[in-house]
C-alpha positions, 0 to 999 in steps of 0.5 A: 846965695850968691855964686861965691858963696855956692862955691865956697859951700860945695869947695868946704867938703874937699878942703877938709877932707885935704886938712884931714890927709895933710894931717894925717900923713904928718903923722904917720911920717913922724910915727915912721921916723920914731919906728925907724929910730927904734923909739918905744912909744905909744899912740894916741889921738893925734899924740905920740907918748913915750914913757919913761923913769922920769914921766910922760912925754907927748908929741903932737905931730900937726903942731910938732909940740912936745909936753913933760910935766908942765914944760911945753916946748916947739920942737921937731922929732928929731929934738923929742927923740934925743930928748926922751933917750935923755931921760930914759938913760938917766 
């Protein structure tokens, strides 16, 4: 193979590796924030479910998408923490 191709093959390992901390640190900030906020929740895969009276929520921190029932919706944390007292309250 070419020069290019032997430099992208050996950069792909450190790239991934970089993805894979990028991601991971998005998710431990989101996770701190709801920590900090004194927000219950769970963890899952890459995924923060709360639990409440009226259903399930999930937050996925890399896409910052959150899910109840069937209605997704983009939003930041800060939207998904108001959101999830909104129901915990009612």
């Amino acid at each position: 193979m070419g020069d290019m191709g032997d430099y992208w093959r050996d950069l792909k390992p450190e790239l991934k590796e970089r993805k894979r901390k990028a991601r991971d640190g998005a998710h431990e900030g989101i996770k701190s924030f709801f920590m900090k906020n004194g927000i219950e929740f769970e963890e899952g895969n890459n995924t923060i479910i709360f639990r409440t009276p009226h259903g399930t929520v999930a937050y996925y921190p890399p896409s910052q998408r959150m899910q109840h029932k069937n209605k997704w919706k983009d939003c930041s944390p800060t939207y998904c923490m108001n959101y999830v007292n909104k129901l915990r309250t009612q």
